[in-house]
C-alpha positions as CSV (number, residue, x, y, z in Angstrom):
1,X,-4.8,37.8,13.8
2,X,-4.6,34.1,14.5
3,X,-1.2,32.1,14.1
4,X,0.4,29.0,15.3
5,X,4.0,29.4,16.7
6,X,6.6,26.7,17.7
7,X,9.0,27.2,20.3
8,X,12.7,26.4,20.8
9,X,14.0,23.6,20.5
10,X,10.7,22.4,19.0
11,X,8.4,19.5,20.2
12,X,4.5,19.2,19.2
13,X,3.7,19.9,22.7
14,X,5.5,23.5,22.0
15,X,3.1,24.3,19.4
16,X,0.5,27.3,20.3
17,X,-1.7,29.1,18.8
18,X,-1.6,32.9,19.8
19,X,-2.2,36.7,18.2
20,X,-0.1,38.7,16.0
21,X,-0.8,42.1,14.3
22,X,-2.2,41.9,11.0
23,X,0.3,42.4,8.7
24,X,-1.6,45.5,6.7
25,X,-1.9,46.6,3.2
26,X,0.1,45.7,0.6
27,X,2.6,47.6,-1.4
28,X,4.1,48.1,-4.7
29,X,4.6,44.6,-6.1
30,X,3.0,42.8,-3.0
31,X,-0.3,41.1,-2.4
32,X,-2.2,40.5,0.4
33,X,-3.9,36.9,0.8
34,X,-6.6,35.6,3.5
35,X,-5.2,32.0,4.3
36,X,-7.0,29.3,4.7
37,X,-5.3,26.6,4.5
38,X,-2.0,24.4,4.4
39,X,-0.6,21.0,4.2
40,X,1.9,18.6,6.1
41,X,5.1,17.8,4.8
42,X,7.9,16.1,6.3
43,X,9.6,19.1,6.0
44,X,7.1,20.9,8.4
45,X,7.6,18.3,10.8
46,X,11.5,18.2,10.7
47,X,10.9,22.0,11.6
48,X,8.0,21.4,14.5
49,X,9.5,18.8,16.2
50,X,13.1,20.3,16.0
51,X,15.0,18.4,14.0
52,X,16.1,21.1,12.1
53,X,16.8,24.3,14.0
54,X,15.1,27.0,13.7
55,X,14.0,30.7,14.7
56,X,12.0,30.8,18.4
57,X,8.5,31.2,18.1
58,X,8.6,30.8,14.3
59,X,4.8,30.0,12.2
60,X,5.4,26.8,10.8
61,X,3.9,25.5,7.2
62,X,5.1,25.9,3.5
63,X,2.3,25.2,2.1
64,X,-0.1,27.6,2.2
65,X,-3.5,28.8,0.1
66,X,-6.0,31.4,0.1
67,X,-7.5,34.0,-1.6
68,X,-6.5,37.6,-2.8
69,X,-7.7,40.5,-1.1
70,X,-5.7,43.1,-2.1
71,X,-2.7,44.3,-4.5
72,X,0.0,46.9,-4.0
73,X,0.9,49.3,-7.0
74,X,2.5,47.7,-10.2
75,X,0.6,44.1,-9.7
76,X,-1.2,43.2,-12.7
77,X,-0.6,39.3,-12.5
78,X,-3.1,38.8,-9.9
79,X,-6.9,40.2,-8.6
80,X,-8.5,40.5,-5.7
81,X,-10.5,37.4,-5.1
82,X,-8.5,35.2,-7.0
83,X,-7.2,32.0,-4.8
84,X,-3.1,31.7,-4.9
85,X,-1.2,29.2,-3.7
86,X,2.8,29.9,-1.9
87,X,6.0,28.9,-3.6
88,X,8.6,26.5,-1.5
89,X,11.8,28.6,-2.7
90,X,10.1,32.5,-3.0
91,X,12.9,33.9,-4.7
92,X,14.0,30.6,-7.1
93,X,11.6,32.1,-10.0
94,X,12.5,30.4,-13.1
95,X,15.7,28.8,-14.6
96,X,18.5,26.9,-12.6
97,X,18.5,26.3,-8.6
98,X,19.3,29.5,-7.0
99,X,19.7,28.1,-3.5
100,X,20.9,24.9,-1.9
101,X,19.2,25.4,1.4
102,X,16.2,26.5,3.5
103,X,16.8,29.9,4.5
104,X,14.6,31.6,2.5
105,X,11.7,28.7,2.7
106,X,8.6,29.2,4.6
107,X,8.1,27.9,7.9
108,X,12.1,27.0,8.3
109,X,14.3,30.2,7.5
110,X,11.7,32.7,7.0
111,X,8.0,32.5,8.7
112,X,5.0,29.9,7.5
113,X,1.9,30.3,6.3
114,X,0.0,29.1,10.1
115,X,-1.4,31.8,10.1
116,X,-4.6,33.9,8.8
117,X,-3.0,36.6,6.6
118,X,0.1,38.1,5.0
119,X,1.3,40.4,2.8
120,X,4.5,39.4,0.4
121,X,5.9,39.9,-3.0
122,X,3.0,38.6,-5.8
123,X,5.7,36.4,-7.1
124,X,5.8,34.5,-3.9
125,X,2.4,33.2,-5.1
126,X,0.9,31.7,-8.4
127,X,-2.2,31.0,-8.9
128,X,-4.3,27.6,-7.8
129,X,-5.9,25.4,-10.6
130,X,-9.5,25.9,-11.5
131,X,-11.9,23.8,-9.3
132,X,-9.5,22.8,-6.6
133,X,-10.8,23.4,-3.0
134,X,-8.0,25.4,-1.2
135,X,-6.7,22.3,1.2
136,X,-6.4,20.5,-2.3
137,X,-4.6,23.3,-3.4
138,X,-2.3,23.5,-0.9
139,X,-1.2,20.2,-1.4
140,X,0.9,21.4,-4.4
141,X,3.6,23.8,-3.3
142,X,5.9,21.3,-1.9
143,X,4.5,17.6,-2.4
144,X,3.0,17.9,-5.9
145,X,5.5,20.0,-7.3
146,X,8.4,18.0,-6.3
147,X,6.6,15.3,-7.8
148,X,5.9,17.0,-10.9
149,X,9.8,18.0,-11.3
150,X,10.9,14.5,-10.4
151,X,9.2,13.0,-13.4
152,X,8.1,16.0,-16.0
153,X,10.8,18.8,-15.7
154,X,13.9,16.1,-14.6
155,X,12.7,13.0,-16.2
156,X,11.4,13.8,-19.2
157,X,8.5,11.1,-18.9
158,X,6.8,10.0,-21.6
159,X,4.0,7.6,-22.4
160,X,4.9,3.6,-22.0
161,X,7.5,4.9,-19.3
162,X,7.9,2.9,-16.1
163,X,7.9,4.8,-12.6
164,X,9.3,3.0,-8.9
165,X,7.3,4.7,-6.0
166,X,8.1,4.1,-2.8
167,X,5.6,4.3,-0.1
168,X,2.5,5.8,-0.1
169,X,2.9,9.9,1.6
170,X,1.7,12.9,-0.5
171,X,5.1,13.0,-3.3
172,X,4.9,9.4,-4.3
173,X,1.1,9.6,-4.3
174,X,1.2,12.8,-6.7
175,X,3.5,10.9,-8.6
176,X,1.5,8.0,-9.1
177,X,-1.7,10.1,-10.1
178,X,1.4,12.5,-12.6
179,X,2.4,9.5,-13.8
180,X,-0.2,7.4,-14.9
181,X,-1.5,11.1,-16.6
182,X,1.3,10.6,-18.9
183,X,0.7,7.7,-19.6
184,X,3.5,5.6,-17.5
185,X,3.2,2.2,-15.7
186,X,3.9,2.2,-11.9
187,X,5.3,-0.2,-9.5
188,X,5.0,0.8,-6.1
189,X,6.0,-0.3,-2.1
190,X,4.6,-0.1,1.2
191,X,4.5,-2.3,4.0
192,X,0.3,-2.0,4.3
193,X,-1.4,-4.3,1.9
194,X,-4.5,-1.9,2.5
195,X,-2.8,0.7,1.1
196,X,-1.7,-1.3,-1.8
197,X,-4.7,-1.8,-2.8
198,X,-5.7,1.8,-2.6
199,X,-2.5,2.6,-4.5
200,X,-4.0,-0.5,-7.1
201,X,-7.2,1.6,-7.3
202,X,-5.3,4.6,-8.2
203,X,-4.1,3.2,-11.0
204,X,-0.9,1.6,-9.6
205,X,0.2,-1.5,-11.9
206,X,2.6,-3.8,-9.8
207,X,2.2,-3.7,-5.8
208,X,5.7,-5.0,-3.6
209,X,4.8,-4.9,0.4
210,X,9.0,-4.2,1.2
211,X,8.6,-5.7,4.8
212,X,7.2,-9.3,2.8
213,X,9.9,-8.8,0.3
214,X,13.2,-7.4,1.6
215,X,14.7,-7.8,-2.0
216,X,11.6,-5.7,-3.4
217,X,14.0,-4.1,-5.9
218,X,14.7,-7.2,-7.4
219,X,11.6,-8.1,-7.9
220,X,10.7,-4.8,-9.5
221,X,13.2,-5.5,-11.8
222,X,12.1,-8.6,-12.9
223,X,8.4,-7.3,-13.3
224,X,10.1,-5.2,-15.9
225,X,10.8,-8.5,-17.6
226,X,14.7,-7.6,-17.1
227,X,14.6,-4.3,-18.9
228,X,14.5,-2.5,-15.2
229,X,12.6,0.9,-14.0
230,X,12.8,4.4,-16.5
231,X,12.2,6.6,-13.0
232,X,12.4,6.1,-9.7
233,X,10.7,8.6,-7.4
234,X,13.2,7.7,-4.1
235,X,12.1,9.0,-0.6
236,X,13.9,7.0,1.6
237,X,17.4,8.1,1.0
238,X,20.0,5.2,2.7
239,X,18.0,3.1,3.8
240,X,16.5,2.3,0.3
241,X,18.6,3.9,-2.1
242,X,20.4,0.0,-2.9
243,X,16.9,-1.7,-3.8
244,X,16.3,1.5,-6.0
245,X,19.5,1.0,-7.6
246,X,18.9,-3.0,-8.1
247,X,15.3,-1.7,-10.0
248,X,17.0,0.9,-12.0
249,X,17.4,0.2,-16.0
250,X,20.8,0.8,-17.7
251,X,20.9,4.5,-17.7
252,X,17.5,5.0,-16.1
253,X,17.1,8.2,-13.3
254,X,17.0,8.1,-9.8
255,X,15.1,11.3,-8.2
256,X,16.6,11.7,-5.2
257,X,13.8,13.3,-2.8
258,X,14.1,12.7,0.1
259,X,15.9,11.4,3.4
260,X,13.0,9.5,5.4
261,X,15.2,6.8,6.6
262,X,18.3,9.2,7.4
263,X,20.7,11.8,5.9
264,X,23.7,10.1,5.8
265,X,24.3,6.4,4.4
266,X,26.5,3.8,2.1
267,X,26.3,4.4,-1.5
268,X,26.4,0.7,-3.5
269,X,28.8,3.1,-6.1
270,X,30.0,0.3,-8.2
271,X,26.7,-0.7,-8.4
272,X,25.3,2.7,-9.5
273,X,28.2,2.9,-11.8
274,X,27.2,-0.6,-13.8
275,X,24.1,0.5,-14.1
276,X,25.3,4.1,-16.1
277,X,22.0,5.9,-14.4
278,X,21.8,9.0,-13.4
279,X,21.2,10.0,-8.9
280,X,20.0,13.6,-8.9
281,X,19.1,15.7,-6.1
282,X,15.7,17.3,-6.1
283,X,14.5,19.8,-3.8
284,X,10.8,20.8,-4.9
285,X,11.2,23.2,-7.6
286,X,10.9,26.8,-9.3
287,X,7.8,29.4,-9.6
288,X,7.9,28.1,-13.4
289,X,7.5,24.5,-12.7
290,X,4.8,25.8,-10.6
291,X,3.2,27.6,-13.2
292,X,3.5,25.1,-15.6
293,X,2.0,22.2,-12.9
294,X,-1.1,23.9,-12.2
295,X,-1.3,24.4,-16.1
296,X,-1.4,20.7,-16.3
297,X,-3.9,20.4,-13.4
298,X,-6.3,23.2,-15.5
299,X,-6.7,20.8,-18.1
300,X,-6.8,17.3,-15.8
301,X,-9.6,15.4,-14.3
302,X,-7.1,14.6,-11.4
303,X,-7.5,15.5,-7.8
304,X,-4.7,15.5,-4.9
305,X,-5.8,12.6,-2.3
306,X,-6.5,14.1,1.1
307,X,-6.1,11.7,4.0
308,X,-7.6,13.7,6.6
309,X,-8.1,17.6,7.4
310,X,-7.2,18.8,10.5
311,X,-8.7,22.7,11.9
312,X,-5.6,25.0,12.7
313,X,-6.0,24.6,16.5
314,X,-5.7,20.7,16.1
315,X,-2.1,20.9,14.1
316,X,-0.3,19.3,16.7
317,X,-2.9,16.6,16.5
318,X,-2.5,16.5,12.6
319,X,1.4,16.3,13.2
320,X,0.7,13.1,15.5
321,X,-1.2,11.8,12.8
322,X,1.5,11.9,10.3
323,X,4.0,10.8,12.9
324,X,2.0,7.4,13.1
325,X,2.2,6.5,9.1
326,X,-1.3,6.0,9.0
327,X,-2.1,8.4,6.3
328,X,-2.4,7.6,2.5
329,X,-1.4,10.9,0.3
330,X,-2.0,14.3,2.2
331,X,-3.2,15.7,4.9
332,X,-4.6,18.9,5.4
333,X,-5.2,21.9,7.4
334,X,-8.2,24.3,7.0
335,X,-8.9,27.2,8.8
């Protein structure tokens, strides 16, 4: 069967696609799934290019989507032909985090989904949401989800709610489309006034462009009329995390999700402190919040925005692509 590998130490130009043996028949308590499709994370790309280390020639992607062709003995949850997406954290099933790192993640400690078939435990899979194409369904495993936990399972968000989003890349675009489902308005950054105005179109309420207004955080606050921001969705890490704090409300949350603009920085503590709000880690989230997310998305009229789709022999290409920040939400691969 067809996979893409990466070689060590990484680098798009050690991507290939080669042949593996197919994996086989399923059993007890495993499925087998025809892929067909994925989606890029920043993750994925940390993992390509070699920023984090990981196993020679290992099949990149966490995301991944397909459909069912077969179940081992004692599966009754799913049926063949029925299209299943992957879970981020396989063995984090419900409840608390049971892990604090990537070792058993797809694609960094344990092998992708760039590839055409497998054959793992039916709880590494849940099912996708009715009507959703399978690159749109592969969009939720890591983005959408860690969206959805961000502001539904950790924030608690409710109707008349604001939500900060920074930047426009697939979590803060999920977020933007989860929150203005519940109801919440959203202020959010970029430095593209075009993709402002696509944000606008979304649904987004207030539009800062943080290269015009360094003190963008600030401003959010004031937009708030003084009151400050309910959630923030943060994916810069140091870089930003002082303007998030500025926008923050007296005991508001900050969803710390990721580390675009490094992994280690200055925390303004006295600052975070005043402001009695609560800085939480999130990485993506449990087969339950899963579960309950595509739930939601059953009974939505919401779609995931795909950028771009990319065939599985152009993934280097589609890495490029994300490399040069000109995407707006997701982009895809489809095989």
């Amino acid at each position: 069967m067809k996979v893409a590998t990466v070689s060590a130490p990484g680098g798009l130009d050690l991507l290939a696609i080669s042949d593996r043996p197919d994996p086989g028949n399923p059993g007890p308590g495993e499925i087998r799934v025809a892929l067909h499709a994925s989606s890029l994370n920043f993750h994925d790309l940390a993992v390509v290019n070699g920023w984090i280390p990981s196993e020679d020639g290992r099949i990149p992607m966490a995301d991944g989507a397909g459909i069912v062709e077969s179940v081992g003995h004692g599966v009754t949850e799913f049926s063949p032909g029925e299209m299943v997406i992957s879970c981020f954290f396989p063995n984090w099933l419900t409840g608390e985090p049971v892990i604090g790192d990537f070792s058993y993640t797809p694609g960094d400690g344990i092998d992708g989904f760039a590839q055409e078939h497998v054959v793992l435990p039916a709880t590494a899979f849940t099912r996708a949401p009715r009507g959703y194409d399978v690159v749109e369904s592969a969009t939720i495993p890591t983005a959408g989800l860690t969206a959805w936990r961000a502001l539904v399972v950790e924030g608690k968000i409710k109707a008349g709610d604001s939500v900060l989003l920074l930047g426009t890349g697939g979590v803060s675009i999920w977020a933007l489309q989860i929150a203005k489902l519940m109801g919440a308005t959203v202020a959010i950054t970029s430095s593209s006034g075009e993709k402002l105005e696509r944000a606008k179109q979304l649904g987004a309420d207030f539009l800062v462009n943080y290269r015009e207004d360094p003190q963008w955080g600030r401003t959010v606050f004031g937009w708030t009329g003084g009151r400050g921001i309910d959630h923030v969705v943060e994916v810069g890490g140091p870089g930003t995390l002082a303007q998030s704090i500025e926008a923050v409300r007296l005991g508001g949350s900050i969803s710390l999700i990721g580390v675009l603009t490094g992994n280690i920085g200055e925390v303004p503590t006295a600052a975070l402190m005043a402001k009695q709000a609560c800085l939480k880690g999130i990485i993506v989230g449990s087969r339950s919040h899963q579960q309950d997310f595509v739930r939601a998305l059953d009974t939505a009229e919401m779609r995931p925005v795909v950028d771009r789709r990319f065939p599985l022999e152009q993934l280097s290409d589609a890495f490029a692509y994300e490399m040069s920040a000109q995407h707006f939400g997701k982009i895809g691969i489809e095989w």
